[in-house]
The first five atom37 places (N, CA, C, CB, O) and aatype in JSON, in Angstrom:
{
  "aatype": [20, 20, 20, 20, 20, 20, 20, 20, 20, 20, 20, 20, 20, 20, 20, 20, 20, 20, 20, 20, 20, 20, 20, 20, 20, 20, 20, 20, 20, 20, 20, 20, 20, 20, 20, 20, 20, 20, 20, 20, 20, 20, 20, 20, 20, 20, 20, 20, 20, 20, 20, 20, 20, 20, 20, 20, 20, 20, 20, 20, 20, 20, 20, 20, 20, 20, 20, 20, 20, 20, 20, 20, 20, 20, 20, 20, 20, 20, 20, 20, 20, 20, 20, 20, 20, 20, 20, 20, 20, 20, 20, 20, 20, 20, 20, 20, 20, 20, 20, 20, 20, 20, 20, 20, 20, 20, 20, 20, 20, 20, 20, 20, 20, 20, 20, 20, 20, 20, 20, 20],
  "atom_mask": [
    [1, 1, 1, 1, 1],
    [1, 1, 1, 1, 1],
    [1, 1, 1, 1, 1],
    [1, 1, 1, 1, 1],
    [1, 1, 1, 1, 1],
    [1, 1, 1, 1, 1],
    [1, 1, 1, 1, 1],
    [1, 1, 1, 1, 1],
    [1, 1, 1, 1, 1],
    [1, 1, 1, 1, 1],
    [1, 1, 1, 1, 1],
    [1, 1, 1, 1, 1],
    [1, 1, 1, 1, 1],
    [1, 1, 1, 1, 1],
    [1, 1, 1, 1, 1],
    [1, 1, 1, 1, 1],
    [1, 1, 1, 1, 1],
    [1, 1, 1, 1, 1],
    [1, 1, 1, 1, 1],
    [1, 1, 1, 1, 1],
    [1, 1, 1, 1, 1],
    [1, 1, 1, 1, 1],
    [1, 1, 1, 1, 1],
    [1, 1, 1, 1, 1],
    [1, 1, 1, 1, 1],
    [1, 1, 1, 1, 1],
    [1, 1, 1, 1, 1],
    [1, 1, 1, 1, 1],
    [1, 1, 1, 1, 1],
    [1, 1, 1, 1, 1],
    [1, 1, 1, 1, 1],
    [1, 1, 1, 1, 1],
    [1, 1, 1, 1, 1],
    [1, 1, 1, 1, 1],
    [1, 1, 1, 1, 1],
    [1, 1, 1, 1, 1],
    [1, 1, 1, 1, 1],
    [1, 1, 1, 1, 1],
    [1, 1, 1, 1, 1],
    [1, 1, 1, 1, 1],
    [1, 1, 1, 1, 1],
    [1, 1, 1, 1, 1],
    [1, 1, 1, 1, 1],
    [1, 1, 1, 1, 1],
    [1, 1, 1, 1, 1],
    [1, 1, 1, 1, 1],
    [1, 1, 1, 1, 1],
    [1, 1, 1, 1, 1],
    [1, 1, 1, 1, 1],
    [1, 1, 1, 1, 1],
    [1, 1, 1, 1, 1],
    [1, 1, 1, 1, 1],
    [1, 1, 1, 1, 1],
    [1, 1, 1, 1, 1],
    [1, 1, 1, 1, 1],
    [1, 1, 1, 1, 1],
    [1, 1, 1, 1, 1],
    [1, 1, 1, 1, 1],
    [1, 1, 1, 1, 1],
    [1, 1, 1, 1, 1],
    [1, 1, 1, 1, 1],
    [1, 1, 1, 1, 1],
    [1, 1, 1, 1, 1],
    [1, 1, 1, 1, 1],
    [1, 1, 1, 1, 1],
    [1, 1, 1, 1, 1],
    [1, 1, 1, 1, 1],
    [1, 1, 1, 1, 1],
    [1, 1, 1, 1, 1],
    [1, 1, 1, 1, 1],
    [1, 1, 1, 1, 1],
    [1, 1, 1, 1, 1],
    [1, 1, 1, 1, 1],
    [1, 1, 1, 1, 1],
    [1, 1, 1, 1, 1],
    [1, 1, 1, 1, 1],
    [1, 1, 1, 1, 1],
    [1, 1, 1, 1, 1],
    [1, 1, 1, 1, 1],
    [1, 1, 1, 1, 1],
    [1, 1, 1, 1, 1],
    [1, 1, 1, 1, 1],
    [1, 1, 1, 1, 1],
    [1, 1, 1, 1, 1],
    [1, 1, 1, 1, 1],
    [1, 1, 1, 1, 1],
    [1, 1, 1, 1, 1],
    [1, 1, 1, 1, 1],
    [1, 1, 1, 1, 1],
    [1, 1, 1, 1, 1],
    [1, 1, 1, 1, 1],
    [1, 1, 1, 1, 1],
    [1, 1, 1, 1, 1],
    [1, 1, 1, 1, 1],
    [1, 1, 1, 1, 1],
    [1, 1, 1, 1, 1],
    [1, 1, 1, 1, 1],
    [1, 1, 1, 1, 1],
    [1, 1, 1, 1, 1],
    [1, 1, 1, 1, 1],
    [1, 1, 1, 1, 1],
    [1, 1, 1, 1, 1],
    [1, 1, 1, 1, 1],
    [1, 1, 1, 1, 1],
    [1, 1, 1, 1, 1],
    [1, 1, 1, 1, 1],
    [1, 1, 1, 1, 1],
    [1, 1, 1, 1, 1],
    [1, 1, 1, 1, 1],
    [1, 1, 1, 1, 1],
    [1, 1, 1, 1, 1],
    [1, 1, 1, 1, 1],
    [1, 1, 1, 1, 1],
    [1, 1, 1, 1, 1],
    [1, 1, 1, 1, 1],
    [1, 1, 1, 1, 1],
    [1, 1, 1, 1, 1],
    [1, 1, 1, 1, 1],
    [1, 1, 1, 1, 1],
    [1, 1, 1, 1, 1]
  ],
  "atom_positions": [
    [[17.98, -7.97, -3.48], [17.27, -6.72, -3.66], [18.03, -5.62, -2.93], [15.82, -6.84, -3.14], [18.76, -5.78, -1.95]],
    [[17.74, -4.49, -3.55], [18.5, -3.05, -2.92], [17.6, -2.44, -2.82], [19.57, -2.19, -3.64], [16.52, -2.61, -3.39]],
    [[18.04, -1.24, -1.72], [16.98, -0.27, -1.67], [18.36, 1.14, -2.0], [15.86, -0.31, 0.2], [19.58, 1.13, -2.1]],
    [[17.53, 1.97, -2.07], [17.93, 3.42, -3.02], [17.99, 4.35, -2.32], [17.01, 3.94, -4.1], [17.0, 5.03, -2.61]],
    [[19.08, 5.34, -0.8], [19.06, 6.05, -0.22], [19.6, 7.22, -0.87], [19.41, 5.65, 0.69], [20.01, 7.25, -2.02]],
    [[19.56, 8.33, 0.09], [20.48, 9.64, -0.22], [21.21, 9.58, 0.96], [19.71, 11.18, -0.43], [20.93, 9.07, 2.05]],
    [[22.43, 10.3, 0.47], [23.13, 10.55, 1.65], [23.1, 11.82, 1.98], [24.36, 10.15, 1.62], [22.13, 12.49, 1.63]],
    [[24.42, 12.57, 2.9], [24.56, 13.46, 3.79], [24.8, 14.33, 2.04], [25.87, 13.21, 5.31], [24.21, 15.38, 1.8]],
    [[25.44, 13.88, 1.34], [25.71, 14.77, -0.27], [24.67, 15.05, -1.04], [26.56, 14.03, -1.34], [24.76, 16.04, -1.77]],
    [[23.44, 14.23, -1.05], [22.34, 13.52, -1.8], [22.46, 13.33, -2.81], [21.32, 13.92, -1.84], [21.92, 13.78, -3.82]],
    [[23.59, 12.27, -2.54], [23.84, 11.29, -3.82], [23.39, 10.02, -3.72], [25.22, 11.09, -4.16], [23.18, 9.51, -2.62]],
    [[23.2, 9.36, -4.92], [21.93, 7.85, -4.81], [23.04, 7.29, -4.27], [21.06, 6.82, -6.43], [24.19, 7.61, -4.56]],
    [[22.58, 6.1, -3.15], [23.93, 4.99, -3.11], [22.91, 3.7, -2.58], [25.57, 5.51, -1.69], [21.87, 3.84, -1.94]],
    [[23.56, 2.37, -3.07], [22.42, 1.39, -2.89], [22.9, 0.78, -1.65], [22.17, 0.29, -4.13], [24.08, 0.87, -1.32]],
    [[21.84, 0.02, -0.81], [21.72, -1.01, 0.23], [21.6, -1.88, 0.33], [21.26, -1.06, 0.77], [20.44, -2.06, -0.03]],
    [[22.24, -3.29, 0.78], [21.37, -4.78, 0.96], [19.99, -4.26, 1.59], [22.22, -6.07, 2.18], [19.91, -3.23, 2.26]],
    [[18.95, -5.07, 1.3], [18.0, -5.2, 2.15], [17.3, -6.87, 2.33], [17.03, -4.12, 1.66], [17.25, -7.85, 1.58]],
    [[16.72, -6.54, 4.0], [16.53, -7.77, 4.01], [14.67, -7.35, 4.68], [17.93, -8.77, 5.03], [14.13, -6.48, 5.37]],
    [[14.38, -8.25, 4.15], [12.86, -8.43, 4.76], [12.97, -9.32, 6.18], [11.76, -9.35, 3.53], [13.56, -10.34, 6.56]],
    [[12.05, -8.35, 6.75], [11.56, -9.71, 8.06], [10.58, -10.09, 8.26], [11.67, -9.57, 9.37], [10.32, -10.82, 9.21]],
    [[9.58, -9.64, 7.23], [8.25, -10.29, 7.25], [8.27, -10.45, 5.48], [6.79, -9.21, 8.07], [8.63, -9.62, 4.65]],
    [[7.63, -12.2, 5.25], [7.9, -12.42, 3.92], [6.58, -11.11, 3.27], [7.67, -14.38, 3.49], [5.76, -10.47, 3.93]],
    [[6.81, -11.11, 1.87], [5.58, -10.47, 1.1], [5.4, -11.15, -0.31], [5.81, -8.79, 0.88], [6.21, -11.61, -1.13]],
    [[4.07, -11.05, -0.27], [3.22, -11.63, -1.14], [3.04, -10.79, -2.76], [1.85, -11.71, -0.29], [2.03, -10.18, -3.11]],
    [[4.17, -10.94, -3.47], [4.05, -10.54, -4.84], [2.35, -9.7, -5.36], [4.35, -12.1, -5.68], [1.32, -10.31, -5.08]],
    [[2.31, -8.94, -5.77], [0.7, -8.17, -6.07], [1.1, -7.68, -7.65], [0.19, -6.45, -4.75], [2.29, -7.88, -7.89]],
    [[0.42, -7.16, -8.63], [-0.2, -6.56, -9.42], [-1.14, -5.54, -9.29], [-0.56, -7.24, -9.89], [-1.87, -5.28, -10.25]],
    [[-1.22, -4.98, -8.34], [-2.19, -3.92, -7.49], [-2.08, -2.82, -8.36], [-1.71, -3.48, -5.83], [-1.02, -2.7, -8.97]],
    [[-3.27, -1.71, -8.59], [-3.22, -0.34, -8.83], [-3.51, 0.49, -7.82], [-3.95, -0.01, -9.76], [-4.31, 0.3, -6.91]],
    [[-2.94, 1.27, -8.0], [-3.44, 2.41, -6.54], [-3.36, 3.78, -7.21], [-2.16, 2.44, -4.9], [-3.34, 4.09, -8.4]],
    [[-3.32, 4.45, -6.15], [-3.07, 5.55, -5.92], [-2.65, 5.99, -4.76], [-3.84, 6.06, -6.21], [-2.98, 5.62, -3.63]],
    [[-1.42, 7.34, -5.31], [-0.75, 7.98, -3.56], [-0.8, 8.96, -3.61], [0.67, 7.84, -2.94], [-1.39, 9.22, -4.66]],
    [[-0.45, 10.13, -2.93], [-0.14, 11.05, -2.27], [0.94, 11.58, -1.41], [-0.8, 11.01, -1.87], [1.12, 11.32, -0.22]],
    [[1.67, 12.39, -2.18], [3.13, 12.36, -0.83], [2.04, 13.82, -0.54], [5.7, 12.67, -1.44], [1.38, 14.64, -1.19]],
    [[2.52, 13.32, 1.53], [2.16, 14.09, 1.93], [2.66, 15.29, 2.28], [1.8, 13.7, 2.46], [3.85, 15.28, 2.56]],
    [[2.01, 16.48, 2.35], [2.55, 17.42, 2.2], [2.49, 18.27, 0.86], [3.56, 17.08, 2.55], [2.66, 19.49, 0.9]],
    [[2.25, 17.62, -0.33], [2.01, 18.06, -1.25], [1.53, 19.78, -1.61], [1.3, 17.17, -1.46], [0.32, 19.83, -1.39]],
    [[1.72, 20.31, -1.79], [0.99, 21.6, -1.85], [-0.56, 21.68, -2.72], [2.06, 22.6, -2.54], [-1.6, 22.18, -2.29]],
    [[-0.32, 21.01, -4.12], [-1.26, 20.44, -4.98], [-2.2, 19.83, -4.45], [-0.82, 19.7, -5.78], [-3.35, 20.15, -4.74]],
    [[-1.87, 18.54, -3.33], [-2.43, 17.8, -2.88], [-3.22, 16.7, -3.83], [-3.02, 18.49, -2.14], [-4.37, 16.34, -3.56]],
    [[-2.54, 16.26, -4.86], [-2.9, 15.94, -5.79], [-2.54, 13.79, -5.96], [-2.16, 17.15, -6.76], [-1.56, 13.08, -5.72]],
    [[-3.74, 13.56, -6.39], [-3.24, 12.02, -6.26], [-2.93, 11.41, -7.33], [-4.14, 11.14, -5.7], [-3.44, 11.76, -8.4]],
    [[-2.17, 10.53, -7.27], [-1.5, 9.69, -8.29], [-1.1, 8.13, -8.92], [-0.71, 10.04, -8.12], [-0.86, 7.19, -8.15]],
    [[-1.07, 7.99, -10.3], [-1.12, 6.67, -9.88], [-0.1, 5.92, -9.34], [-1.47, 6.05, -10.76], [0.65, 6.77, -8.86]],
    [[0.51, 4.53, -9.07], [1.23, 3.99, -8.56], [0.81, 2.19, -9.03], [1.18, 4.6, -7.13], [-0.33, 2.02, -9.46]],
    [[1.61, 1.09, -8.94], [1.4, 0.14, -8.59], [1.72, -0.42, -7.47], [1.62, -0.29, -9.24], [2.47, 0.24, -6.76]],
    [[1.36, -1.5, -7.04], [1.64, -2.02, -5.71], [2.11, -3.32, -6.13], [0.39, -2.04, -4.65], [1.34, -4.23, -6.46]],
    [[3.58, -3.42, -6.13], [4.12, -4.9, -6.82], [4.14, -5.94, -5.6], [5.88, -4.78, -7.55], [4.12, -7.15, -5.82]],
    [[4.18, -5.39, -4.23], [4.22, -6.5, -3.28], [4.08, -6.25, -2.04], [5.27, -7.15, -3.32], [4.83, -5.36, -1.65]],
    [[3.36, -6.72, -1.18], [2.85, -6.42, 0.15], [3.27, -7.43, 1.61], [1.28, -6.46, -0.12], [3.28, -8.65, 1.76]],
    [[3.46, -6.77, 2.15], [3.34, -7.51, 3.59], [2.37, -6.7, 5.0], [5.09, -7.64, 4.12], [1.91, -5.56, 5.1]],
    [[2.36, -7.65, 5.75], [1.64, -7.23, 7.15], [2.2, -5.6, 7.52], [2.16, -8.49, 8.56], [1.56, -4.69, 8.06]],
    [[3.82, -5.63, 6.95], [4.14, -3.77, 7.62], [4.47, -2.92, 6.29], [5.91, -3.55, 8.92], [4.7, -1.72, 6.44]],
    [[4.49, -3.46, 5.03], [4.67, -2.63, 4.19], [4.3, -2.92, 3.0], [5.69, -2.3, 4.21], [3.34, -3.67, 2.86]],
    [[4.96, -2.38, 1.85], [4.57, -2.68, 0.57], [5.42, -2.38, -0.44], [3.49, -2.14, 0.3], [5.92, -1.28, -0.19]],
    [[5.78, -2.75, -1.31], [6.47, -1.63, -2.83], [5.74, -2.01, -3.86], [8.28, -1.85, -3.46], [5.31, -2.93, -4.56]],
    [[5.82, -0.34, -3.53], [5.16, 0.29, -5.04], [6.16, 0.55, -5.97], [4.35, 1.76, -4.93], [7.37, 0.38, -5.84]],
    [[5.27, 1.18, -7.36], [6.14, 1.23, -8.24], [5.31, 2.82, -8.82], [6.28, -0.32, -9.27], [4.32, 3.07, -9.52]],
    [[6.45, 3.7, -7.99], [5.23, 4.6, -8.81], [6.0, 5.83, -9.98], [4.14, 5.63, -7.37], [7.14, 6.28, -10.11]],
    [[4.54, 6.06, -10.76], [4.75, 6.32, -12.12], [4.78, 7.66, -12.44], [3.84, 5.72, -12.89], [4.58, 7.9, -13.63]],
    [[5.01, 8.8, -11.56], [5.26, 10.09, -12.31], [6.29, 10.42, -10.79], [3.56, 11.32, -12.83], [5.96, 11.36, -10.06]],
    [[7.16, 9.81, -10.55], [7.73, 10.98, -9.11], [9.29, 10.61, -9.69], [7.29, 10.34, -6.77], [9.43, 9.82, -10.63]],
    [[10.16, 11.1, -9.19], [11.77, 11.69, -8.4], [11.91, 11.17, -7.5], [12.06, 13.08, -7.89], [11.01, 11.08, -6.67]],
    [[12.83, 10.74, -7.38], [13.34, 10.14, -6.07], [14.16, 12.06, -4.67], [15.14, 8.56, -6.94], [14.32, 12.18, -3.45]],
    [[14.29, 12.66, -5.42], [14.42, 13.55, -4.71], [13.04, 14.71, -3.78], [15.24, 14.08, -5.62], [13.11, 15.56, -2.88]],
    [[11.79, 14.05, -4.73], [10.74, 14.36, -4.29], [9.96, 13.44, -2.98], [10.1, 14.43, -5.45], [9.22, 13.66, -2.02]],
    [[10.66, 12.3, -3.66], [9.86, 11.28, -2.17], [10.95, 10.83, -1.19], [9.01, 9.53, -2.72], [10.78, 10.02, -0.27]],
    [[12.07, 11.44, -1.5], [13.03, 10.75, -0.63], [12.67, 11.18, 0.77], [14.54, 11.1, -0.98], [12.5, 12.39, 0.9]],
    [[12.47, 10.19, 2.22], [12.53, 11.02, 2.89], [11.07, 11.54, 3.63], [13.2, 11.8, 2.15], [10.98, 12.02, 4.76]],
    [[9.75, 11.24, 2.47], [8.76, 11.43, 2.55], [8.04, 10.4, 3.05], [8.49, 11.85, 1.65], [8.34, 9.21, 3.14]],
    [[6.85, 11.11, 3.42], [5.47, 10.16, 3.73], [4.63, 10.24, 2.61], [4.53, 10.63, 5.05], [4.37, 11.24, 1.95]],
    [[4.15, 8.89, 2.44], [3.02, 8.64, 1.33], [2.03, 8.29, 1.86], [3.22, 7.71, 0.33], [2.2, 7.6, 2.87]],
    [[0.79, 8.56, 1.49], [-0.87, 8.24, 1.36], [-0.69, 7.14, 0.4], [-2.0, 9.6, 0.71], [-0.05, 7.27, -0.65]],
    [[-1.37, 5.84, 0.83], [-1.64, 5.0, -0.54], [-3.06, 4.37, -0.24], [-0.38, 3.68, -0.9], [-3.42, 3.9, 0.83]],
    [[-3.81, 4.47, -1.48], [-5.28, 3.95, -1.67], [-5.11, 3.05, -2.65], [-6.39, 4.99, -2.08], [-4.32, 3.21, -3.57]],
    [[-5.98, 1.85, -2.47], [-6.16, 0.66, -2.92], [-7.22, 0.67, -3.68], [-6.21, -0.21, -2.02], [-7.97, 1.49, -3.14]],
    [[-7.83, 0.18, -4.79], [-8.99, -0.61, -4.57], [-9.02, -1.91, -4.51], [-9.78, -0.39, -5.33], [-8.02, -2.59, -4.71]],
    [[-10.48, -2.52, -4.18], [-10.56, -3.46, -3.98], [-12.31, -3.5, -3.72], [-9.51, -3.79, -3.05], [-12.84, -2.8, -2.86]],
    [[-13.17, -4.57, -4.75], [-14.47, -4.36, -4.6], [-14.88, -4.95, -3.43], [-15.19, -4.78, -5.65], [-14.11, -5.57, -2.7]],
    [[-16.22, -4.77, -3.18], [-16.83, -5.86, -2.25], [-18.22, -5.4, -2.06], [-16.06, -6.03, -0.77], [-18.38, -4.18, -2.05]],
    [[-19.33, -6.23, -1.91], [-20.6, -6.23, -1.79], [-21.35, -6.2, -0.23], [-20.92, -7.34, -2.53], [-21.13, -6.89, 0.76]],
    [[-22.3, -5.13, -0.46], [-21.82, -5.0, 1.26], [-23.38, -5.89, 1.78], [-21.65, -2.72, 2.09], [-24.46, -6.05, 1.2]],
    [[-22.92, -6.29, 2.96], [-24.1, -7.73, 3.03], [-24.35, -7.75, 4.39], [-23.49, -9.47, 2.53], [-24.9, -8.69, 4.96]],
    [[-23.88, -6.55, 5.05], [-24.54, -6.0, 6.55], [-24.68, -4.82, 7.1], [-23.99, -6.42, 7.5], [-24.06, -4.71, 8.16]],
    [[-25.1, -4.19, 6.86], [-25.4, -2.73, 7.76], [-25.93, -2.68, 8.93], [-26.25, -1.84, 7.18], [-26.85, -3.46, 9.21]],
    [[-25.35, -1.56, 10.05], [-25.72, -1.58, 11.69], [-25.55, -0.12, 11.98], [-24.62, -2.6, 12.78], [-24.38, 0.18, 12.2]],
    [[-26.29, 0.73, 12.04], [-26.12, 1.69, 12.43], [-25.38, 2.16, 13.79], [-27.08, 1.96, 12.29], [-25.97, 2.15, 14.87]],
    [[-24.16, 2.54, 13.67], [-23.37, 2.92, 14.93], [-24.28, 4.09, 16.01], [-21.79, 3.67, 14.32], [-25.32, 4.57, 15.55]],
    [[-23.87, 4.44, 17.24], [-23.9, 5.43, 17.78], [-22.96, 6.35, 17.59], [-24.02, 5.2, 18.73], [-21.74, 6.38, 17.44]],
    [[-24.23, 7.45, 17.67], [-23.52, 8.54, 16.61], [-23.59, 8.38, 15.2], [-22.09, 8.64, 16.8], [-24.5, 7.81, 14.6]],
    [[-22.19, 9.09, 14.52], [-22.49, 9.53, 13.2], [-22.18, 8.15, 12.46], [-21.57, 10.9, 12.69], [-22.18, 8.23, 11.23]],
    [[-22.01, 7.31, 12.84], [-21.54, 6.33, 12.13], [-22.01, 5.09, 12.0], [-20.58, 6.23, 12.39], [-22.47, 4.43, 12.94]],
    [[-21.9, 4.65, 10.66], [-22.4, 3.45, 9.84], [-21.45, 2.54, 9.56], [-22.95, 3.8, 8.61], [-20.48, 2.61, 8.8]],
    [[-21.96, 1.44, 10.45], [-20.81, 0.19, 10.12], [-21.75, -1.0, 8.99], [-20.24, -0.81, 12.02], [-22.93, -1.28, 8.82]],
    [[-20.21, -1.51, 8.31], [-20.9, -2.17, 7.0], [-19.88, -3.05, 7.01], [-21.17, -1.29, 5.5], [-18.72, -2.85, 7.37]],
    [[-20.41, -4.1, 6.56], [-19.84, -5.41, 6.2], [-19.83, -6.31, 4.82], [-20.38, -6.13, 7.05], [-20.81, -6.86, 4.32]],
    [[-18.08, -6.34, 4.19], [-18.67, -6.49, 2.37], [-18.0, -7.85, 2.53], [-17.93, -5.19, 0.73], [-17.44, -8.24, 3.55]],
    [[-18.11, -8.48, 1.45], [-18.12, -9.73, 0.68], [-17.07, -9.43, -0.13], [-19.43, -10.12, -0.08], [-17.66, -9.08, -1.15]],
    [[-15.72, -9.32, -0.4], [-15.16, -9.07, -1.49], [-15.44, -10.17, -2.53], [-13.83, -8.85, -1.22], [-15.62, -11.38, -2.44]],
    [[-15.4, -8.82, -4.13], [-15.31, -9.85, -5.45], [-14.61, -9.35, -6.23], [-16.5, -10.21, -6.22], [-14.08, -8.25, -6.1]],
    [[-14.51, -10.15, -7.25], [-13.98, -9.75, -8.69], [-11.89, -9.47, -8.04], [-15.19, -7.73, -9.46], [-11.07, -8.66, -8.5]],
    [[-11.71, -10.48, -6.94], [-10.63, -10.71, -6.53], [-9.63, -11.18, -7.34], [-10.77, -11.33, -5.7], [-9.85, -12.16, -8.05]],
    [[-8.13, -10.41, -7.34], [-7.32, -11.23, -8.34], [-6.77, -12.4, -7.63], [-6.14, -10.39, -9.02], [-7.08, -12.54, -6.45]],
    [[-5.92, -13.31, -8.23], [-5.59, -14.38, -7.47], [-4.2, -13.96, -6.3], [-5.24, -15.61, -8.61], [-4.07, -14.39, -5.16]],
    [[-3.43, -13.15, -6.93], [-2.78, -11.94, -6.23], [-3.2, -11.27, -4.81], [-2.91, -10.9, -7.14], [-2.47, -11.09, -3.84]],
    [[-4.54, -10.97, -4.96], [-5.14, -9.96, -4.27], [-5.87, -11.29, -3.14], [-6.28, -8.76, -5.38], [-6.05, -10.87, -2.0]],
    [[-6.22, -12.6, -3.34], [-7.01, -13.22, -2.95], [-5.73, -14.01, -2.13], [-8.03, -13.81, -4.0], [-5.95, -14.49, -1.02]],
    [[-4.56, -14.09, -2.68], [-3.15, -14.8, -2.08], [-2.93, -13.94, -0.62], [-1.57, -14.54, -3.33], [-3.15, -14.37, 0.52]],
    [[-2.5, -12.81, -0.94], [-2.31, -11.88, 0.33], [-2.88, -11.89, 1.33], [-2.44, -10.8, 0.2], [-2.29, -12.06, 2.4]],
    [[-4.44, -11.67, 1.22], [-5.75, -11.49, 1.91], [-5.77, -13.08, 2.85], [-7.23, -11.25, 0.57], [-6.04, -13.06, 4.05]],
    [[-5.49, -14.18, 2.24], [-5.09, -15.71, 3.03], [-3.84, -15.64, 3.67], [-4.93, -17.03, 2.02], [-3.76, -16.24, 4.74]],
    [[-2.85, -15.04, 3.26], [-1.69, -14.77, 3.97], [-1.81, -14.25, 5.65], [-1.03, -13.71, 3.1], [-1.49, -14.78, 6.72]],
    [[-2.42, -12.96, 5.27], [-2.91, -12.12, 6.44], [-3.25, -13.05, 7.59], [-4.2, -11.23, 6.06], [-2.66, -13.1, 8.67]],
    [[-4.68, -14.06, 7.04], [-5.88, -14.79, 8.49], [-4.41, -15.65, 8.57], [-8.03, -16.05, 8.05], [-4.22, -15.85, 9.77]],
    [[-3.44, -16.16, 7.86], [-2.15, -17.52, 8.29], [-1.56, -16.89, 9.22], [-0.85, -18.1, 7.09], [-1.19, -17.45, 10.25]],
    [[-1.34, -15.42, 8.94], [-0.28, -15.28, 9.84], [-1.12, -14.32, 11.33], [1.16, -14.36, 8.88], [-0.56, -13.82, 12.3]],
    [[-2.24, -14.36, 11.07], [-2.94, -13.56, 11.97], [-2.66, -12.15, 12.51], [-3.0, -14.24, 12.9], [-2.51, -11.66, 13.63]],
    [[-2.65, -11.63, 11.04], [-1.84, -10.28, 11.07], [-3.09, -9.25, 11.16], [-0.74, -10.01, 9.56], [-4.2, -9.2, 10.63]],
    [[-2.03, -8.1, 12.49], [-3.39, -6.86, 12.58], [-2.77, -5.53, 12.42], [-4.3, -6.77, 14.21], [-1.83, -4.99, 13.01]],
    [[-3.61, -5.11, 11.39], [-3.72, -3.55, 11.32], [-3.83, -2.49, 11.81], [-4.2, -3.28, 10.99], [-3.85, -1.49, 11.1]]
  ]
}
């Protein structure tokens, strides 16, 4: 695998890359946001593969001269049924869901995570 820089010219030139944390192949939809946007406008994206520190996406309306360089916002979904409520102190409401309607993808990763006892 390569990854896709600019240089000091900003011309494309490719890289070995190596992972140091394995990742778990996905089919994910999302949505992002480069930040900074003026629009502020969100978009879609896929999420082909994830790990504990990152992810690649695959996303579907940008330039590489637009995100080069940039920070992205990325939103997931992912359902879940919520099967505890506790009212915090203060403004806040803590809730506890059940995920469903999990892909086997989405359900692979999520077991990955408790194996490797990975925190967010």
């Amino acid at each position: 695998m390569t990854d896709v820089h600019t240089d000091s010219d900003e011309r494309l030139t490719e890289t070995p890359h190596r992972r140091l944390l394995p990742r778990q192949f996905t089919d994910w939809r999302g949505r992002y946001m480069i930040e900074g946007d003026p629009q502020q406008r969100w978009r879609d994206c896929r999420i082909v593969d994830v790990s504990s520190a990152g992810a690649g996406l695959e996303l579907l309306d940008a330039s590489p001269g637009e995100t080069t360089g940039q920070r992205i916002l990325l939103a997931i979904r992912i359902k879940g049924d919520v099967r505890h409520v506790n009212q915090e102190r203060g403004d806040g409401l803590r809730v506890g869901i059940q995920f469903v309607e999990l892909t086997e993808a989405e359900r692979a990763y999520l077991e990955s995570l408790a194996e490797l006892d990975a925190h967010w």
